[in-house]
C-alpha positions in Angstrom: 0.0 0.0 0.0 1.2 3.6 -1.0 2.3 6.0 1.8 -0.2 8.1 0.6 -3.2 5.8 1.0 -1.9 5.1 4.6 -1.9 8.1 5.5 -5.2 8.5 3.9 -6.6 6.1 5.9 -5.1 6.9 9.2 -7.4 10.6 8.4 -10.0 8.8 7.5 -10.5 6.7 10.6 -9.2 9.0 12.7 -12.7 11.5 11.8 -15.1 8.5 11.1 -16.5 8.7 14.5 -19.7 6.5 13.5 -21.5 8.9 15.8 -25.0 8.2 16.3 -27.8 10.2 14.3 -24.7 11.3 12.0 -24.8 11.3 7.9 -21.3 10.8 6.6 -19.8 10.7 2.9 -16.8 11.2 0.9 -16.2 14.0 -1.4 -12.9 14.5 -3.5 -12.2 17.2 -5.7 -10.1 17.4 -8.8 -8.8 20.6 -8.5 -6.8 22.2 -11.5 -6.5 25.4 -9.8 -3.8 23.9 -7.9 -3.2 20.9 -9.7 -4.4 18.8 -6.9 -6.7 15.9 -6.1 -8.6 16.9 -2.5 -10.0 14.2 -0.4 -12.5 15.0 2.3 -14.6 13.2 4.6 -18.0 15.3 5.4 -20.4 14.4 8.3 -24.1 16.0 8.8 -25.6 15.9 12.2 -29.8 14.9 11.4 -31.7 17.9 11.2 -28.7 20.2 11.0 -28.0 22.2 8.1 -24.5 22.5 8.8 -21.6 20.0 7.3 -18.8 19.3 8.9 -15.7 18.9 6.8 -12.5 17.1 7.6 -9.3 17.6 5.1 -8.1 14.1 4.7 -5.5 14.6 1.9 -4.0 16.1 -1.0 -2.3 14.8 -3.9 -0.5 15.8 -7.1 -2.5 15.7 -10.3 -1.2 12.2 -11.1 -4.1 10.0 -12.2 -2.0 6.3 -12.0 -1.2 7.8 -8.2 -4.9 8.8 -7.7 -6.9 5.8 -9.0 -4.8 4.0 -6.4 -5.3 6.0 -3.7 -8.9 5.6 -4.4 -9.0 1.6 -5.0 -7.4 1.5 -1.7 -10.2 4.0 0.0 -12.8 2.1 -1.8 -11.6 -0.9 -0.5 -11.2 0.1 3.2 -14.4 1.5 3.3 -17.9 1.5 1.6 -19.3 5.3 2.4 -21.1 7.2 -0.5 -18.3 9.4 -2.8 -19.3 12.5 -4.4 -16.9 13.8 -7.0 -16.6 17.4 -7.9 -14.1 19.0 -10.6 -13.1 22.7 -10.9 -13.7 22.5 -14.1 -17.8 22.5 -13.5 -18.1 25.1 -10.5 -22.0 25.9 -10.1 -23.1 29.1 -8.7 -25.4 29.4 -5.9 -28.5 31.1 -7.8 -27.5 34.4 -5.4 -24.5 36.0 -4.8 -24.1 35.2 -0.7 -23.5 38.9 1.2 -23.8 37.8 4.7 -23.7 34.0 5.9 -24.9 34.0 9.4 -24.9 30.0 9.4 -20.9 30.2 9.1 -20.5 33.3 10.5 -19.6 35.9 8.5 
């Protein structure tokens, strides 16, 4: 296993608190602004609009390097993965002034 997905992994379980009443999924982002692959774990208390999300690691743009990372993910674990790319940003319908959910 690569020293990346280990240390993948370590994040991963490290945040995965299997907390009770708690959504959790995957996201990863291939990010060509920084020529980056992103992967973070994301976890939704029920009834709570807020998402909590956890930086689990960052990778060069190298797609052998990332589709191995992510057959080792996929094999550790078996949580939902939502992919987004930079490439396809969507706009929120409004432009957000003030965020009072976040704080600012």
């Amino acid at each position: 296993m690569l020293a990346e997905s280990k240390q993948l992994i370590a994040n991963f379980d490290r945040y995965f608190l299997r907390r009770y009443q708690w959504r959790y999924h995957l996201l990863i982002v291939d990010n060509h602004l920084f020529d980056c692959y992103t992967f973070f774990l994301q976890a939704q208390r029920a009834r709570e609009r807020l998402i909590h999300s956890y930086d689990l690691l960052e990778i060069p743009h190298r797609p052998s390097l990332y589709q191995q990372v992510l057959a080792d993910l996929k094999q550790h674990t078996e949580l939902q993965i939502e992919y987004r790319d930079t490439h396809h940003l969507v706009h929120p319908g409004t432009d957000i002034v003030h965020d009072f959910e976040h704080g600012h």
